[in-house]
N, C-alpha and C positions, 0 to 999 in steps of 0.2 A: 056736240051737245055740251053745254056748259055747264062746269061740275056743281054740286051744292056748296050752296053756304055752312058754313059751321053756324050751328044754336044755341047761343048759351045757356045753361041755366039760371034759372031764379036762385041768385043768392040766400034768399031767404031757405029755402029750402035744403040748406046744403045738411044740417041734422039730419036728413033720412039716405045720404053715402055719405060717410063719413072720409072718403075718396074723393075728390074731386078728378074729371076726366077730363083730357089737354084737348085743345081742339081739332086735334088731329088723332081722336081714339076710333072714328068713324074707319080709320084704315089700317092703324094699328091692331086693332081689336080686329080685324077682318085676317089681317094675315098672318097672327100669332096663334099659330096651329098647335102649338103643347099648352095653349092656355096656363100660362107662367106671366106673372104677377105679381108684381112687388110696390110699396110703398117708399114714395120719394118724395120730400117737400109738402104731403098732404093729397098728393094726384098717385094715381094708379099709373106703374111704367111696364113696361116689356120688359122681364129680364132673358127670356131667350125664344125666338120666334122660330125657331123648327130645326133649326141644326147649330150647335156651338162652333164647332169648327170652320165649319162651312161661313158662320161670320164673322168671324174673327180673321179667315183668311181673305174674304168680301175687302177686309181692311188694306192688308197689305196689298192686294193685289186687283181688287178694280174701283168701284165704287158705291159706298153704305151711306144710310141715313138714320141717323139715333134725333127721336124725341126729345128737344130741350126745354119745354114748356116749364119742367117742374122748377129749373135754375130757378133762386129769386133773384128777381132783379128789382133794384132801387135805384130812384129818379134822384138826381140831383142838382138843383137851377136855383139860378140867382147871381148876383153879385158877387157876394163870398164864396161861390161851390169852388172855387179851385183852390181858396185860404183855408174851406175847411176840410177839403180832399187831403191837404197839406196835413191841417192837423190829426187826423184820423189814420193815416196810413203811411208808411215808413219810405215812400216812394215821392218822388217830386211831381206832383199831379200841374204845377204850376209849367213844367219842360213839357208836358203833354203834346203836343199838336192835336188841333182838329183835325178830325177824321184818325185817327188814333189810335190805339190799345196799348194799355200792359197790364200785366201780371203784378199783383203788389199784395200785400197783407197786412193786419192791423192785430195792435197787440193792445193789452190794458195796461193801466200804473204799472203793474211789476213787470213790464216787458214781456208776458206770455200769449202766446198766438190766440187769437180769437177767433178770426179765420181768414182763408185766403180767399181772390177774388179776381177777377179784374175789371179795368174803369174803360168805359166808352170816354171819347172825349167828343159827343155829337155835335156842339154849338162851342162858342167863348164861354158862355156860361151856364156850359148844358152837359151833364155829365150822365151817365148808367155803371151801376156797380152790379155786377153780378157774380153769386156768391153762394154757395152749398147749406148754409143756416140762414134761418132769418133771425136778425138784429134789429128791430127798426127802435128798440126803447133805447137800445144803446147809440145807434146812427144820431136817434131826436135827442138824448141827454149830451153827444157832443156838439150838436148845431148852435147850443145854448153860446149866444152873442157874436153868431154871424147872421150874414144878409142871406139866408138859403133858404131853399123848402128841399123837404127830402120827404118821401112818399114811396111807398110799395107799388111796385108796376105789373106784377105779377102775371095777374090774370089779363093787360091789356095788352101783351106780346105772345104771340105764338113766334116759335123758332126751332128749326132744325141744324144737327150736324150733319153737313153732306162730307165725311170725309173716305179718302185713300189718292191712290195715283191719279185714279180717272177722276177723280171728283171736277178738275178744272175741263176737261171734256165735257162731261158733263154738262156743266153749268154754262159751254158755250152753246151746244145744240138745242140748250134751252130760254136760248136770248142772251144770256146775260155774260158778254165777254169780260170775265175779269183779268187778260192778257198782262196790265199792265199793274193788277194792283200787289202792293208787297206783304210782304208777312208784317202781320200786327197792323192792320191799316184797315179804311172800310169803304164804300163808294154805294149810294144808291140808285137806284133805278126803277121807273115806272112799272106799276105788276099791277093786271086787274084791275084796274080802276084806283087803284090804292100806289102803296111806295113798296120795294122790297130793298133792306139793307143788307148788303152783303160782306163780313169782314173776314181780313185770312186768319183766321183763329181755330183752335178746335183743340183736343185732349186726346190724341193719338198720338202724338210724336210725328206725323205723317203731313204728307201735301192736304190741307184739307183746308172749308170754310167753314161757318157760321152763320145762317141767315135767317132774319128777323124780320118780320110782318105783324099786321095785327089777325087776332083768330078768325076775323070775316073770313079773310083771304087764306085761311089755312088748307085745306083740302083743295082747293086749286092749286096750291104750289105745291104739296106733294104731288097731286096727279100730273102736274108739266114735270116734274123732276123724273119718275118715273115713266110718262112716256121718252123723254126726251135719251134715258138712261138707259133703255133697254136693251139697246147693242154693246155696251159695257158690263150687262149683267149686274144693276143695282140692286139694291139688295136693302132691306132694314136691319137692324142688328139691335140688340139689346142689351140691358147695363152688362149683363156676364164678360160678352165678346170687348165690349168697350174696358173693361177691369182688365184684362190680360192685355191689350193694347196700352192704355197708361201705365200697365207694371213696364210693360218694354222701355218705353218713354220715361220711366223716373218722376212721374209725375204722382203728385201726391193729393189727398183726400179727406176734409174734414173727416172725423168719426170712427176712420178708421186706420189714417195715420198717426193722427194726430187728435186730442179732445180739445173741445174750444176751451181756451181758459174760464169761461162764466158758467159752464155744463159741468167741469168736471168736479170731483166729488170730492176725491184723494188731491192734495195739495203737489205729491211729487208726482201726477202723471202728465201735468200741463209741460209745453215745452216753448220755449226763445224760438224765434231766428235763427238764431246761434246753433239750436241744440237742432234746428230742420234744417240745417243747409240750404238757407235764406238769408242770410248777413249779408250777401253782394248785391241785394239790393237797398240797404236801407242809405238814404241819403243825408249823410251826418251835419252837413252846410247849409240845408235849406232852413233851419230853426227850430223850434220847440213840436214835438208830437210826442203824443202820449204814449208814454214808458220810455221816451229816449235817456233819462236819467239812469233808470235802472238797466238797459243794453251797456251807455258807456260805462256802468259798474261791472257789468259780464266782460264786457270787450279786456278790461284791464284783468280782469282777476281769473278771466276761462271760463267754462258751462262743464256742465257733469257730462252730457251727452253729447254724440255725434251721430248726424242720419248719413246711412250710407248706400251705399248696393254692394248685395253679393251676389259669389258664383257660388255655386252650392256642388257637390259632388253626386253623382247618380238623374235619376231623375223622377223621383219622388216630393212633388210639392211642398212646400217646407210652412204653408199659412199657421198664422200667430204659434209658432214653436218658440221656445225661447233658445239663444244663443251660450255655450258653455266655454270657459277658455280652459285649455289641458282638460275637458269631461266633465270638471271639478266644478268650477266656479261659475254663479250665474256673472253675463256680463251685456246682458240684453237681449231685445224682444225682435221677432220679424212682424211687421205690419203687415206685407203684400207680399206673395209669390206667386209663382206659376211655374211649369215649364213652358217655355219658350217656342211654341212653333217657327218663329222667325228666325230666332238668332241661337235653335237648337240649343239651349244652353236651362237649365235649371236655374232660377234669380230669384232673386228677394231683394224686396226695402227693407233695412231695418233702423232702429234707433240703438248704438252701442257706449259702454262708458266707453270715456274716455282713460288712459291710452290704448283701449283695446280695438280702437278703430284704427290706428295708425303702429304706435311703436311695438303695442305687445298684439300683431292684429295675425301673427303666424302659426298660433295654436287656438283656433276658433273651432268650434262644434257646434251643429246645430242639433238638436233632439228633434226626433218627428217619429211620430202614432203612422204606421201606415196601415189600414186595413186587409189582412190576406184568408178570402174564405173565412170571414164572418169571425175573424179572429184577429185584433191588433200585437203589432208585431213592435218591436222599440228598435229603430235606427238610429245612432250616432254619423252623421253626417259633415265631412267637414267642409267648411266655409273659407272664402276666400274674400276678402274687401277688395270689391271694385270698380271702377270709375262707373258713372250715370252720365248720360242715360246709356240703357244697354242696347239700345238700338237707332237711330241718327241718321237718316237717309238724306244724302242731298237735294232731293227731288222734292223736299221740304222747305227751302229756302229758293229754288229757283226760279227769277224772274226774270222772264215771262215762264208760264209751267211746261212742264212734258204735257205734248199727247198723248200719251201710252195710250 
């Protein structure tokens, strides 16, 4: 029997849920058993569909599917889209290849992250940014005297993350052999009467993809995904399980790594490149983008901050506690923690001054509230600066993938 279409709603009506639902809420909402709900991008997401553990281990070890509808994504075509990908972002959009991806970020005049992203390269002159805020007054204020249209896509892509080990099993026993395709690349294929794109991308640190369709075709492709999955044990997962996987990963998050430079309020909480351990990407040859004046005044003279990963001692979560050198002195902030089911270890992102990331990084404390029996306790914790990411599996880069 052939599944249903997804239905849109009448835009006009969107005043009476002030949520907009992805077109795949039809199966989401079916199988998020703690009715847990959270707001992303304006849509209603799954933050945890019946077990945290249980998905988070889904990740590591067979194969999940997390909702990407809320990403926004923006179109960018024309003539100029690759002169003005140039000017907009610290990365060489012009080196791109078709069929493509990378990871890049865009800062304003003073060189402060606005936010991070990454670019499709679909066509010569056909580009997709997808990206955790929407921007589009500042996208359209920089298109001013190029050949480009730039346009919000949002609502005309439905897209899932199928990622873990099995994800590429998966995705063969459901037609779509991606044997040959490499990380950061994309290839598509006939679905339903329609196209499905397939690229190796995803926010887990892990072997995983990214595929994109329009919302017609959305409950069809989950339901082949899922029948096609079920001797893998697939599984949906929600933003919680996904959050402790990108902490593993080292991967970082508008809002809550980092504040976009045009949102934030306080002038010292915005941060550089520089100060997120992002500078190896910016490409200082290709010519003028905006804020490279004021990077090459940081590159010369240093940043206050450093972003880094810690090991943390015990294993008591350590979220937004601040960092102490010798107990005494504040020396920064943790953005992300967990412990670690994977890599058994207690971690954090954090942002610290500078030289307390590196030269003076051997008397660090972290402070943390821990709750015991309805009474918080105060922990001194110490911290240890360490390489990112904290977890790196090869099975992530290998082409052609494991079957596991």
């Amino acid at each position: 029997m052939k599944a249903e279409k997804t239905v849109r709603p009448d835009p006009r009506l969107h005043y009476l849920t002030p949520l907009r639902q992805t077109p795949f809420h039809a199966r989401t909402s079916a199988a998020n058993r703690l009715n847990s709900w959270g707001p992303w991008g304006g849509y209603t997401t799954v933050l945890e569909f019946e077990d945290l553990a249980m998905e988070h281990s889904a990740i590591r070890n067979s194969a999940t599917v997390y909702d990407l509808c809320p990403m926004v994504k923006y179109r960018v075509s024309g003539p100029g889209a690759a002169d003005y990908l140039n000017r907009l972002t610290v990365r060489n959009a012009a080196k791109l290849p078709v069929g493509a991806v990378h990871y890049t970020i865009w800062c304003d005049d003073a060189g402060k992250i606005i936010d991070d992203g990454t670019v499709f390269r679909l066509a010569g002159d056909d580009f997709r940014i997808c990206c955790q805020e929407r921007h589009l007054p500042w996208l359209l204020d920089s298109a001013i005297g190029f050949d480009v249209r730039v346009r919000e896509e949002t609502e005309d892509v439905a897209a899932l993350s199928l990622q873990g080990p099995c994800s590429y099993a998966v995705l063969k026993a459901a037609g779509f052999d991606v044997a040959a395709l490499k990380p950061f690349r994309m290839v598509t294929f006939p679905f339903d009467g329609g196209e499905l794109m397939v690229s190796r991308t995803g926010f887990t640190g892990d072997l995983g993809y990214e595929l994109w369709t329009t919302p017609d075709h959305a409950l069809p492709l989950w339901d082949r995904l899922f029948e096609a999955g079920a001797p893998w044990g697939i599984r949906p997962i929600g933003t919680q399980a996904l959050d402790i996987a990108r902490t593993e990963a080292g991967f970082i998050i508008t809002n809550l790594d980092f504040v976009p430079s045009h949102q934030a309020v306080r002038e010292d909480r915005v941060r550089s490149p520089f100060e997120m351990a992002l500078d190896w990407m910016i490409d200082w040859d290709k010519g003028h983008f905006t804020g490279r004046r004021a990077l090459l005044e940081e590159r010369a003279k240093g940043s206050q901050w450093a972003f880094v990963g810690l090991d943390i001692e015990g294993n008591v979560s350590a979220e937004q506690s601040i960092i102490y050198h010798d107990k005494k002195h504040e020396v920064g902030q943790i953005t992300a923690a967990c412990w670690s089911p994977t890599v058994k270890r207690n971690i954090a992102l954090a942002y610290v001054k500078r030289p307390y990331h590196a030269g003076k990084s051997g008397n660090l404390w972290v402070e943390v509230y821990a709750m015991r029996e309805l009474q918080y306790a105060k922990l001194m914790l110490r911290a240890e600066v360490c390489e990112r990411p904290f977890f790196n599996p090869a099975r992530r880069r290998a082409t052609p993938p494991g079957m596991f």
